[in-house]
C-alpha positions as a printed NumPy array, in Angstrom:
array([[  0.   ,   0.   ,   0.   ],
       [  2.904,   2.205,   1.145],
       [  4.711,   1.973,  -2.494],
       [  1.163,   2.266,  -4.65 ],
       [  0.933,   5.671,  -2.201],
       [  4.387,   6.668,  -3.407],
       [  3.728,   5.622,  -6.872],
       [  0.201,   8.022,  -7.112],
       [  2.324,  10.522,  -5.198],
       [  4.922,  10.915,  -8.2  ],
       [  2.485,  10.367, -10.849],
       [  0.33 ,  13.604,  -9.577],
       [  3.509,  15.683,  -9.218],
       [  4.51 ,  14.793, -12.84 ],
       [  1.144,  15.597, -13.945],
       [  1.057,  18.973, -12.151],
       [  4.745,  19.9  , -13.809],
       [  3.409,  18.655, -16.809],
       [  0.69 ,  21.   , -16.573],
       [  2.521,  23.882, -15.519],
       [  4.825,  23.232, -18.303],
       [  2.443,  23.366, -21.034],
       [  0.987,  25.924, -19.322],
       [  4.024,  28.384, -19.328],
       [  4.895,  27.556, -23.075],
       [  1.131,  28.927, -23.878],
       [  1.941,  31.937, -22.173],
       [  5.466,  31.922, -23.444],
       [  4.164,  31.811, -27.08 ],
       [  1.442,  34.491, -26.656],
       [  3.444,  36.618, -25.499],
       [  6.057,  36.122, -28.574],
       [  3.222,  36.49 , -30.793],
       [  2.753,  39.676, -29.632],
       [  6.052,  40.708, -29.402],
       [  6.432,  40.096, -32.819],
       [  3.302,  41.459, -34.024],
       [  4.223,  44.584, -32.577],
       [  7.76 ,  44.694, -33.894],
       [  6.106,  44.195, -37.163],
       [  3.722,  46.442, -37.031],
       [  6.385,  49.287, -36.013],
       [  8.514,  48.116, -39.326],
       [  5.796,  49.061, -40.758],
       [  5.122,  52.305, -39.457],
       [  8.939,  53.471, -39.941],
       [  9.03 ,  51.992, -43.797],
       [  5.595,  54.066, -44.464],
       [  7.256,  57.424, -43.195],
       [  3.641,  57.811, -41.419],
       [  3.819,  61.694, -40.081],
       [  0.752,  63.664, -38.337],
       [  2.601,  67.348, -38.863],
       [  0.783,  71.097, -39.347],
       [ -2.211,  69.386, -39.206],
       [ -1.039,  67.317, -42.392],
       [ -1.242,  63.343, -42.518],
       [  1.323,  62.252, -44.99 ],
       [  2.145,  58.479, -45.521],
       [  4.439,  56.807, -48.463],
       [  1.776,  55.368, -50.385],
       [  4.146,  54.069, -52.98 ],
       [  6.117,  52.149, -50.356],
       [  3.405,  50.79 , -48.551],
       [  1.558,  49.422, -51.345],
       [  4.658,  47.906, -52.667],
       [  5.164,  46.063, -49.58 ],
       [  1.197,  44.709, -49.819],
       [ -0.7  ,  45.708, -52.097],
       [ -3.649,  45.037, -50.337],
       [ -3.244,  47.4  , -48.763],
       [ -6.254,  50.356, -48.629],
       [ -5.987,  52.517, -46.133],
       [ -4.196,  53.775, -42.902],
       [ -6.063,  54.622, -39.577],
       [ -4.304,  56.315, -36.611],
       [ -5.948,  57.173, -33.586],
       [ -3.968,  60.072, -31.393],
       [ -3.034,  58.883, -27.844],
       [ -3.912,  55.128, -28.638],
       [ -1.967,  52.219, -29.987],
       [ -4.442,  52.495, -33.029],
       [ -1.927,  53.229, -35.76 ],
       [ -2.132,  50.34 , -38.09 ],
       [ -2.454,  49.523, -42.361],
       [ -5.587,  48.283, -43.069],
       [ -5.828,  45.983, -45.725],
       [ -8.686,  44.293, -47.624],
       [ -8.313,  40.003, -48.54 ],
       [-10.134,  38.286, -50.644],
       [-11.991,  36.487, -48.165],
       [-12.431,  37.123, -44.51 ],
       [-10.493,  34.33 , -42.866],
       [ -6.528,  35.523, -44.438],
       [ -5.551,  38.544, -42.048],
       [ -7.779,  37.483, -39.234],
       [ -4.646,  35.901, -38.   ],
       [ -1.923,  36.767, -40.518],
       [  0.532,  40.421, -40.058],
       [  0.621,  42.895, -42.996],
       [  3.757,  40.838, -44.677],
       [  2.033,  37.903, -44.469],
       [  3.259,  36.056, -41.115],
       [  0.662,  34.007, -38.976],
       [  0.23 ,  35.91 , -35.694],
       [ -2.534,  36.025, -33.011],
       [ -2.707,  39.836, -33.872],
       [ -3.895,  40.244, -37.241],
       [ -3.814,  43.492, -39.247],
       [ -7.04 ,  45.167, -39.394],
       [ -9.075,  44.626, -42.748],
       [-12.072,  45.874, -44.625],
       [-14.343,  43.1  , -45.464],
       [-14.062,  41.5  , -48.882],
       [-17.567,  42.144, -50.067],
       [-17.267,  45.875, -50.103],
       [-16.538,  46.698, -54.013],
       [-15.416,  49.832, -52.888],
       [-14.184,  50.624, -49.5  ],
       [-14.424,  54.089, -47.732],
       [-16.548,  55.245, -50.309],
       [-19.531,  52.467, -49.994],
       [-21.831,  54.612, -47.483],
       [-20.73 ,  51.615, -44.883],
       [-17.649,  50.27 , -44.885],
       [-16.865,  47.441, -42.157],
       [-13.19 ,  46.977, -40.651],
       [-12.425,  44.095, -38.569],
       [ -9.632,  43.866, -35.999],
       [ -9.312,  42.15 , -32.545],
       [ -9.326,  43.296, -29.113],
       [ -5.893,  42.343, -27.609],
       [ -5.049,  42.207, -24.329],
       [ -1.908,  43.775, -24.155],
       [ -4.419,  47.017, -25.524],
       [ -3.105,  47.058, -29.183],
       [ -4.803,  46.348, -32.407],
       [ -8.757,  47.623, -31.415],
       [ -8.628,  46.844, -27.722],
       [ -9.486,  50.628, -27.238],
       [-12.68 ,  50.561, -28.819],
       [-14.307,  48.954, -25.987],
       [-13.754,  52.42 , -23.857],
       [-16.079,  53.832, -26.172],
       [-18.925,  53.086, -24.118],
       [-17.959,  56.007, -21.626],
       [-18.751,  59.528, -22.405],
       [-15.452,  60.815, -20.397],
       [-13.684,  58.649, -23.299],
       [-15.089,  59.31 , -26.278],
       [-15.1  ,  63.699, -25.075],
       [-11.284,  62.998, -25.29 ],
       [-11.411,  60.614, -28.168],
       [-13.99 ,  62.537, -30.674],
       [-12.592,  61.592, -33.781],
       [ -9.527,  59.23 , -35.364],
       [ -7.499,  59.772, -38.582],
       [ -7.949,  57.602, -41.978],
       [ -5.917,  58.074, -45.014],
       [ -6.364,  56.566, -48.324],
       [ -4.077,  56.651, -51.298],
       [ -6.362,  59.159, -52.879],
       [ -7.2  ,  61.37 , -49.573],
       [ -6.998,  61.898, -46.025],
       [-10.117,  62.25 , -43.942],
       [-10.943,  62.962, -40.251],
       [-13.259,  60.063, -39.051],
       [-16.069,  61.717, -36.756],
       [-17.212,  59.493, -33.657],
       [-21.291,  58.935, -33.546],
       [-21.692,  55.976, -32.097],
       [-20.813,  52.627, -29.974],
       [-23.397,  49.347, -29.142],
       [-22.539,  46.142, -28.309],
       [-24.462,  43.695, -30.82 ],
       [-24.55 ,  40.275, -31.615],
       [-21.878,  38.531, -33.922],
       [-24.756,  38.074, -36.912],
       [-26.555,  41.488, -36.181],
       [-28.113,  42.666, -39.18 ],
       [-26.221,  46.173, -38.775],
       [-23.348,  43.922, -40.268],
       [-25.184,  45.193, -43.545],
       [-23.489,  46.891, -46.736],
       [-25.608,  46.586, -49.673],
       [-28.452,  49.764, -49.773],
       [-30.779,  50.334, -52.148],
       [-31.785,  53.978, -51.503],
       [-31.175,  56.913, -48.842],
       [-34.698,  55.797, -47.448],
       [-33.243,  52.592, -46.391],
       [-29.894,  54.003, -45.339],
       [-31.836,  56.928, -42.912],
       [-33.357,  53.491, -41.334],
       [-29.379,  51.895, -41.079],
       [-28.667,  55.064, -39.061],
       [-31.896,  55.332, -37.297],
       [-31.392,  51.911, -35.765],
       [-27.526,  52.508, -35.083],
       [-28.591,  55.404, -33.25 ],
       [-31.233,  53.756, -31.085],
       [-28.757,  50.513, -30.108],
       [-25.845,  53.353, -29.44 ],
       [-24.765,  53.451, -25.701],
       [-23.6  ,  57.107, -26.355],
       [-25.372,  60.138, -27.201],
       [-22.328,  62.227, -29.461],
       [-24.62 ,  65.106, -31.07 ],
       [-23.072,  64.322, -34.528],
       [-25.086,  64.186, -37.118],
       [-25.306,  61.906, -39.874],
       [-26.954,  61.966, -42.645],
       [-27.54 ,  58.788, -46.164],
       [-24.983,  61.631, -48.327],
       [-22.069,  60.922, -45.363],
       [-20.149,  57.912, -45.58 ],
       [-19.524,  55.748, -42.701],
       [-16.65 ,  53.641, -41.132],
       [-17.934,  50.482, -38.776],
       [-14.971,  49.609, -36.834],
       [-15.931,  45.87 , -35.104],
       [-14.128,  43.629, -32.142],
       [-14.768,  41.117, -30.133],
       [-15.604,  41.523, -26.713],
       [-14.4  ,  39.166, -23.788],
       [-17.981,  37.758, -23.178],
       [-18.395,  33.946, -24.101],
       [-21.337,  34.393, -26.097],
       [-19.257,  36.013, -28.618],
       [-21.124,  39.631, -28.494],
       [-19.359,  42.773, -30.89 ],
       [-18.272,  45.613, -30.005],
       [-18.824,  48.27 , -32.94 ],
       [-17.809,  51.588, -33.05 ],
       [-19.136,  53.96 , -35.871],
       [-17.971,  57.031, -37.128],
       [-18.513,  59.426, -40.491],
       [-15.938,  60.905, -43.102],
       [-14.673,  63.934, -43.213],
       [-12.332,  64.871, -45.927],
       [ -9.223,  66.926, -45.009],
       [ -8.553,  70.165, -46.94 ]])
């Protein structure tokens, strides 16, 4: 009895450093992954000359879309990691866990989806990235939900190759993964004053921007930490840059 005791003694302690092994490679590996993505993602930044100066938003368009030319936009958010490429695949499964040159990583790159024939100037186009813990990629959409936020975050940066544009705040809700505000196909500006109507009513804050079917708007979605797999979606409306 005394050496089966000793036996199930050693067997639970190998189990338990087993566990803890496997354990601390998991974490070991997340964080390389985002390590990694981050390095990349600050390559990026440097090799795209991005510059916010005199009120000017100037980015080496040439450059960037040599290095991926899927490449359709940039959006930079001031005092927030939110500074990334965003790029647009031909499906909606390639950059949901691949970096802008390609690499798998946990982090992704933020992309439009691949329905929109024409992104940013579709009245809605969707952008995708996830909420990370270590706060990058759009972890800091989530904040959105307080007023004391969004008064010191009212609007975020986006620059084509053709233009620049401020993107005006409006709105933040938490919906469901298949919510029918996932929508991108209109027929007329009857049916797009209902798209805003109903963003407006599910929006936890109350901005004062208006919005009308002749603006164009940016739905910015993540994930949110709830099992049920709820969205966070924050919405905002172009405004070109002179």
């Amino acid at each position: 009895m005394k050496k089966k005791g000793n036996f199930l003694y050693r067997l639970t302690i190998i189990i338990l450093l087993g566990i803890i092994a496997f354990s601390g490679y998991k974490v070991g590996s997340i964080l390389y992954d985002y390590y990694i993505g981050t390095h990349e993602n600050n390559k990026v930044i440097e090799a795209a000359k991005v510059d916010l100066k005199k009120n000017k938003f100037r980015i080496d368009w040439k450059k960037l879309l040599s290095m991926n030319p899927d490449t359709v936009a940039w959006l930079k958010s001031e005092d927030t990691p939110i500074n990334y490429p965003i790029v647009q695949g031909k499906n909606n499964d390639y950059y949901l866990h691949r970096l802008f040159n390609g690499e798998y990583n946990i982090k992704g790159t933020l992309f439009v989806d691949y329905q929109i024939k024409k992104p940013f100037r579709a009245f809605n186009t969707i952008v995708y990235g996830h909420l990370m813990k270590d706060g990058s990629m759009f972890k800091s959409l989530s904040k959105y939900d307080n007023m004391e936020y969004y008064n010191e975050h009212k609007s975020m940066l986006l620059s084509t190759p053709d233009k620049n544009y401020t993107l005006k705040i409006f709105a933040m809700a938490k919906i469901v993964a298949g919510s029918d505000l996932y929508k991108i196909d209109f027929i007329d500006d009857s049916e797009k004053q209902q798209y805003i109507n109903k963003v407006m009513k599910v929006s936890k804050i109350n901005t004062g921007v208006k919005v009308t079917p002749k603006d164009r708007l940016v739905m910015m979605s993540t994930c949110t930490t709830d099992l049920n797999e709820d969205r966070f979606v924050v919405y905002g409306k172009l405004v070109e840059r002179k």
